[in-house]
N, C-alpha and C positions, 0 to 999 in steps of 0.2 A: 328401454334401457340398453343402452349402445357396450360391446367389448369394454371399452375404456372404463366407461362405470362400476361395470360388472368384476373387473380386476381389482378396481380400487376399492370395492365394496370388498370383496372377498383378502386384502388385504389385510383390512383393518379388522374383518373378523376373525383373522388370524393372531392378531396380534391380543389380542384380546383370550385367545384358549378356545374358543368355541370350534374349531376345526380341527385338535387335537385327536391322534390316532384311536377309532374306540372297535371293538367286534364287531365282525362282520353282521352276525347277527342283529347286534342293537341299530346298526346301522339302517339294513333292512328296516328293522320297526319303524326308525326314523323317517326313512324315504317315506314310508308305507302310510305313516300319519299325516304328513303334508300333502301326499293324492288325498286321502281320503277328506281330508278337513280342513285346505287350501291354508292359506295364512292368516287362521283366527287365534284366538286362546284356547279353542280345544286342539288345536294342531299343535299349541304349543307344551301344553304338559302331556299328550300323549307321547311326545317327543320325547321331554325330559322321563316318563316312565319307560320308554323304550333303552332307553339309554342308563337310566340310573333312577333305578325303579325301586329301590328303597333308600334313597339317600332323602333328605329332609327337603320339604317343596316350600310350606306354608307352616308358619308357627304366629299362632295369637292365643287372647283368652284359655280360648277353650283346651290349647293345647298345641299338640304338631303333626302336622299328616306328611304322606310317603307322596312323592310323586307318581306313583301306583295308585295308592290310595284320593288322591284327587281327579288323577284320570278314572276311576273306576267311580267312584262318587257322580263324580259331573255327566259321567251316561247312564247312571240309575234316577237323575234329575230330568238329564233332558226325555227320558221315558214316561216316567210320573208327570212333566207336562204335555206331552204329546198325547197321554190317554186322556189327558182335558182337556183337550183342545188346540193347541199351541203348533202351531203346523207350520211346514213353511210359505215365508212372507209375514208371517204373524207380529205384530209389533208387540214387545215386552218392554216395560217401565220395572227399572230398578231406583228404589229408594234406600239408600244401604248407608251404613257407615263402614268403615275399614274393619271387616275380619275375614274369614273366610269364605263366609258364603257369596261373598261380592266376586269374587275370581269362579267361582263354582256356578254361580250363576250366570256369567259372561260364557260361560264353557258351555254349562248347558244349551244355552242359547243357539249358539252358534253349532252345536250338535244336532238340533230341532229345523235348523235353515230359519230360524227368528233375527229381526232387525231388535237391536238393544237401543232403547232411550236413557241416557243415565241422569235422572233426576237429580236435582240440586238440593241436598235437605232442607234448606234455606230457604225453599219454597213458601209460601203462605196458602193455604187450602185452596183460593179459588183461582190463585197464580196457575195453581198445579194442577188445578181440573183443568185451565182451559188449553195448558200445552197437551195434556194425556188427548184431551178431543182434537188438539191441532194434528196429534202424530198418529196418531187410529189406534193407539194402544187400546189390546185387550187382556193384557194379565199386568200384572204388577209383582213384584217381588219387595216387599218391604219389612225392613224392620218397626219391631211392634212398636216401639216409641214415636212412630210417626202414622201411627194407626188414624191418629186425629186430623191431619192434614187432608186421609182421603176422603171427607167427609160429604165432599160434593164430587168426587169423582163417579162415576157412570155405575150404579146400582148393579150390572150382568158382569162387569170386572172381574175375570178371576182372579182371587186374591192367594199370595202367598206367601208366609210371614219368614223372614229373614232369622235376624237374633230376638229374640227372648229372654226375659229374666224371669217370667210368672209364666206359666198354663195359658196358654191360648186357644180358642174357638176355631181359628183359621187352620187350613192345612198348613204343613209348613217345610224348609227346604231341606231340615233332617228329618221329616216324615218321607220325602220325596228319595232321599238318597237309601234308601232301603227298599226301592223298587228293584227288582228283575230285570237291568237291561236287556233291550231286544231293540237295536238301533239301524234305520239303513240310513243310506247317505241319502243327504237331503238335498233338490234341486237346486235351492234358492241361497247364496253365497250370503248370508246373513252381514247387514252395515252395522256398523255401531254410530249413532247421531247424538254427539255433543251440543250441550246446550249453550249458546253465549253467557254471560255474567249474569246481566240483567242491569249493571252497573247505569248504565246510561238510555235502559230503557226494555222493552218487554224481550225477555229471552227469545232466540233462537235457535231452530236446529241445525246443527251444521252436520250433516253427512260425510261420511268417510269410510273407505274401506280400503284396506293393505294390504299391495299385492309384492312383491318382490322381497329384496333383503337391504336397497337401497337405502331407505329410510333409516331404518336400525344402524346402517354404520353410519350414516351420515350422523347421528345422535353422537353416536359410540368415538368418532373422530375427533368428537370437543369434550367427551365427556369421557374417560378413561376407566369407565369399571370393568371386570374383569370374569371371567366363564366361571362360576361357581361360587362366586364368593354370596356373602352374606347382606342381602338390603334392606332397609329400614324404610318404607313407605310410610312415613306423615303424612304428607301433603295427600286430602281426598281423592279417591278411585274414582269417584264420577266425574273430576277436573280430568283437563287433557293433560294437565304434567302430572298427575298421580296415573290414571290412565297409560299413559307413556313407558311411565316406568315399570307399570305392570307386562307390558308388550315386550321390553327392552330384557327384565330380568327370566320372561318366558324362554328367549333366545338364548340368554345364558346360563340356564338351567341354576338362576341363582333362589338361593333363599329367601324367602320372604319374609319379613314380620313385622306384623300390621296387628293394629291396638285402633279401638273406634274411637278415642277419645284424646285428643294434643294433652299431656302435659310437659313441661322441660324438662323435670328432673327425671321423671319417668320416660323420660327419653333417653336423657343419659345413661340410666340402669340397662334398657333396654339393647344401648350400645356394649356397654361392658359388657353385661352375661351373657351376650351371642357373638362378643366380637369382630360384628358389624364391620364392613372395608366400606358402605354407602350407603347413604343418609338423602331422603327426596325431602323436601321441605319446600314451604312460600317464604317469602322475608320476614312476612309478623314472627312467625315461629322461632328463626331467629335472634329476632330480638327479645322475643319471652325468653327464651336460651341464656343471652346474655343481662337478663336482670335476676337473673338466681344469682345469692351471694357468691364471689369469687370460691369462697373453701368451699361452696357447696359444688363448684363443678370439678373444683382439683381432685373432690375425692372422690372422683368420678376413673377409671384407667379408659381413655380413649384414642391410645394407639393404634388400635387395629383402624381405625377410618383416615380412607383415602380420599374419600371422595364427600363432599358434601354438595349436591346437586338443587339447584334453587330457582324456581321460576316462579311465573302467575301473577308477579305485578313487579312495579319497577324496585331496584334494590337502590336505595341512596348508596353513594359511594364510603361515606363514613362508616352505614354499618359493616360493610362487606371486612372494612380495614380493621375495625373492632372485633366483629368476629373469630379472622383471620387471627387479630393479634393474642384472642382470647384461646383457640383450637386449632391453630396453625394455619398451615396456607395449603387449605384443601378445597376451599368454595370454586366451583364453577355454575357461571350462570346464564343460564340461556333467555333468547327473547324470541319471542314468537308470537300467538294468536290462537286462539280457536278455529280461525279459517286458512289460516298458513301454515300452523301447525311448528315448525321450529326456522330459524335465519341463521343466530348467531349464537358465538357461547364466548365467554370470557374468563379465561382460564385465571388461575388466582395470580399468575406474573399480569396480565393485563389488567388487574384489580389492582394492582400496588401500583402501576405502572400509571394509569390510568381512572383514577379511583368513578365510580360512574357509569363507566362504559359498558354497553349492552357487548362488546367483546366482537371478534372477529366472523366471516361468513365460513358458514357449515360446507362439507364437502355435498360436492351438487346442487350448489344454493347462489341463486342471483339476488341479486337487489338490485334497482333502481330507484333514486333520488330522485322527483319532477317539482316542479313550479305547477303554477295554476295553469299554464298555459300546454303543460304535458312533457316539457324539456327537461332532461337532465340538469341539476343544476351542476355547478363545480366545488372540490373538496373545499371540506369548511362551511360551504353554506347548507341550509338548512331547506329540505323539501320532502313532501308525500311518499312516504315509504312504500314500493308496492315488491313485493318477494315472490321468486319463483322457485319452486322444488318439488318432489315426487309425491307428495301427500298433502299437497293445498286439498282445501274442501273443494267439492263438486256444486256449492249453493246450498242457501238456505233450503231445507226443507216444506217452508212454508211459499217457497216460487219464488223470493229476493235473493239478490246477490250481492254481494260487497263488486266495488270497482274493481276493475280489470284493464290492466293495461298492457293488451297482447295475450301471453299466456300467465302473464304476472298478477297476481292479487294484492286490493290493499290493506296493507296491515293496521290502518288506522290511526296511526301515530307520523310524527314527524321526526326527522333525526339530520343527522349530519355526516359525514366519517372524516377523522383526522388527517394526519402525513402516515399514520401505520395502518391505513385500512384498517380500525378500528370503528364501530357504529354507536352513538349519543345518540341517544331520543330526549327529544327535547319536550315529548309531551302529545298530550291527541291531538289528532288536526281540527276535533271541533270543541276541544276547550283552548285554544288561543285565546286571550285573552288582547286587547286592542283598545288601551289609556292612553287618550292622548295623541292619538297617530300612530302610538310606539308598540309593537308586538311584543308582548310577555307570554313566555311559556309559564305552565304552575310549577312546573317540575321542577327549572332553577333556584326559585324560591322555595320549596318546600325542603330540598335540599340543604341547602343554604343553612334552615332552620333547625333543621335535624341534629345538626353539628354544633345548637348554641347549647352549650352544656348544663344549659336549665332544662331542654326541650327534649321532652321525651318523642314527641312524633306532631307532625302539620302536615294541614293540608290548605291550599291555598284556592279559591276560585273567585270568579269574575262575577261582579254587581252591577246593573243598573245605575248609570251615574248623570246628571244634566251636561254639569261639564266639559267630563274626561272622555262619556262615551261608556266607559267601563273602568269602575275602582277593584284595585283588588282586595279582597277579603280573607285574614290569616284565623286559622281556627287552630290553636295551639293546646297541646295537652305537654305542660309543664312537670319534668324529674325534681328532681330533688332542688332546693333555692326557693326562695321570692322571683315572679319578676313581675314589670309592670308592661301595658302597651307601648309607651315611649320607646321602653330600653329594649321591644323588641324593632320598632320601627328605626331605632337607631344601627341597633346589629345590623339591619340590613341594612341601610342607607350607607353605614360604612365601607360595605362591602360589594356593593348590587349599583347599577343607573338607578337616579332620582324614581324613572317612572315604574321601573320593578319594585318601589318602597309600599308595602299593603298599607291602606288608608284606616282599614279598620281591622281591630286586633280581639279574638272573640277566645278565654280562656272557655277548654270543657273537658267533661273529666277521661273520655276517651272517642277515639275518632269509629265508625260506625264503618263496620266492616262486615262484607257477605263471607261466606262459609271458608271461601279462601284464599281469603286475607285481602283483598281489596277494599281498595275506601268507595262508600258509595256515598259521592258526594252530593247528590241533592237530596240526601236526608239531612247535610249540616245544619240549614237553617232553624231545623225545628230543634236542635241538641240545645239543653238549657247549660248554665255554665256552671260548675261544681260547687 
């Protein structure tokens, strides 16, 4: 990380409050937690207790802890596993939903020098056995309700049960926080390895560890939240954008409040009585948002939020505009990857301006455009997205790598950028779609559909065809109205080329989405239709 970076990082975390004059003292603690616990999440709330040691850290269910109280916690955990085992190098699987113990256990971890796997609840039991044997996991930290998943996992497993609603058998991680810390620093800089989707095929690990402060402002440069305020984490802790945020509000000693269960209106509540300034969400969630009746969101006070921050799959450009015109003009949205980690954001003038667009490049962040043939292509056309920045992964943990071109990684999608240096993704590079001679992305057409105001949500892919080569296939889950296949292949033949028009039109009653919120599209064909 070069002077110039290092300014312009430290810039923007000024701008933000996070550099704000505090006691020498706390200060000290400050310093004193980053030697000791480098840049994980236990360096980051030992920090926030150094500094503001009884101001509120984490509020969910159960209640609200001190940032005292969860640095003192997360080293009575990572004690309680180390007298079982848990050492460094050690790999730990967490299967959590959003409360506290998911952040307590990340701390833990990294207090023990343990590499963290963050499980995908969404898993299926023997999905999940065969990534825990892919990654050497030996403990687990999970909630009870997914007790049954580990059913084929590895018999010597240390097990450790998360939340709870009944009496459990297992140890468990408030049995653990009632140990005796006695903590030394541990050799081994403990990774956190994200798993891919699974969307298009068997999860992977993607490895990662953050070292500097570059990342966070580069986030912090497209995304405007602010040192202390109050954050709303929906979007899952074991996705890289809920994750993220968890990292991002560590830095800003912000508030947290995390609930394990999405609902919208309970959302909204959640806004008001904490007066929340940011909201992490995916797009579905969104849109749940906006199908609660109108009077039900007005009697909602959601002033205090600034920021509604949105990733993890593509936003059509209608909903963003809906949204906005329903809760103002506070969305920004980023795009990135599991193995890139963030490129762009698109602030809510680039969302009006632009409706669609994956938004502008992050501070410290390249992109290149290539053709098949590895060239740049020129503005407007469309080519192989590959991004470079401070926190690409290092490789799949299983020895695969995504492309690489130079020190750039591929993001897996295809895009274009405008006349405003603006980025469109046009869609994956290996769902192109090719009727006829003619390239179709799914993404124009799903969009497209989004916007007919019978159509609640589409998703479109490519078939098997003698002809064409490849027909496309529209799977629509219909709002409110009649409609029929005609009048949707008419909608779009109005508005789309002939060979973008889908050949076959499949009503069903909701589109099949992983834990967060993406379509996983080769489960459509089996969906029966409503």
């Amino acid at each position: 990380m070069g002077l110039t970076s290092q300014f312009a990082a430290i810039r923007v975390l000024a701008g933000t409050g996070v550099t704000k004059p505090a006691r020498p003292d706390r200060i000290l603690g400050m310093g004193l937690a980053m030697i000791r616990w480098g840049f994980t999440p236990a360096a980051g709330w030992a920090a926030g207790a150094a500094r503001y040691p009884n101001e509120t850290a984490i509020i969910d269910e159960i209640g609200s802890m001190t940032f005292r109280e969860v640095d003192q916690a997360s080293s009575a955990i990572a004690t309680g596993l180390a007298e079982r085992g848990v050492c460094d190098g050690a790999s730990v699987g967490l299967l959590m939903r959003n409360s506290r113990w998911m952040p307590l256990a990340l701390s833990a971890a990294a207090k023990v020098g343990a590499d963290v796997v963050l499980l995908n609840t969404g898993f299926g039991s023997r999905q999940l056995a065969d990534v825990m044997t892919r990654e050497g996991i030996s403990a687990v930290i999970y909630d009870a309700e997914f007790a049954g998943l580990l059913q084929d996992a590895p018999q010597d497993l240390l097990r450790v049960v998360g939340w709870h609603d009944d009496p459990v058998r297992q140890v468990t991680v408030k049995e653990l926080a009632e140990t005796t810390p006695h903590l030394t620093r541990p050799h081994h800089r403990g990774r956190q390895v994200i798993l891919t989707s699974g969307t298009t095929g068997t999860p992977k690990g993607a490895s990662r560890s953050v070292e500097g402060i570059e990342p966070a402002a580069a986030f912090l440069s497209g995304i405007p939240l602010k040192a202390r305020g109050t954050t709303v984490i929906a979007a899952p802790l074991f996705h890289s954008w809920g994750l993220a945020h968890l990292g991002l509000s560590l830095l800003l000693s912000s508030t947290l409040v995390l609930r394990r269960k999405f609902d919208p209106e309970s959302l909204l509540a959640l806004i008001e009585d904490h007066q929340a300034s940011g909201l992490v969400v995916v797009p579905v969630m969104m849109q749940r948002m906006l199908e609660l009746e109108e009077k039900t969101r007005k009697s909602y006070d959601l002033s205090s939020l600034d920021v509604v921050a949105v990733s993890g799959s593509a936003l059509p450009g209608e909903l963003s505009a809906r949204f906005m015109d329903a809760f103002g003009d506070v969305v920004y949205n980023l795009y990135g990857s599991t193995e890139v980690a963030y490129a762009t954001v698109a602030s809510p003038q680039d969302l009006r301006e632009a409706p669609g667009t994956a938004g502008r490049l992050l501070m410290g962040t390249t992109i290149k455009l290539v053709n098949e043939s590895g060239d740049e292509v020129p503005e407007g056309e469309v080519g192989r997205i590959f991004v470079g920045n401070p926190l690409l992964f290092t490789g799949y943990t299983g020895g695969e790598d995504k492309a690489r071109l130079g020190d750039l990684v591929a993001s897996g999608d295809l895009g274009r950028f405008d006349k405003q240096g603006r980025l469109f993704i046009e869609g994956r590079d290996d769902e192109m779609i090719v009727s006829g001679g003619e390239n179709v992305f799914p993404g124009e057409v799903e969009d497209l559909l989004s916007d007919h105001p019978h159509i609640r949500e589409a998703a479109v892919v490519g078939a098997p065809d003698e002809k064409m080569g490849q027909r496309l296939v529209a799977y629509v889950v219909t709002g409110k109205g009649a409609l029929s296949a005609d009048e949707v292949k008419a909608y779009v033949k109005d508005r789309l080329a002939r060979h973008k028009v889908p050949r076959d039109v499949h009503f069903i009653a909701e589109l099949p989405r992983n834990e967060t919120g993406k379509v996983v599209k080769r489960k459509l064909e089996a969906l029966e239709q409503p």
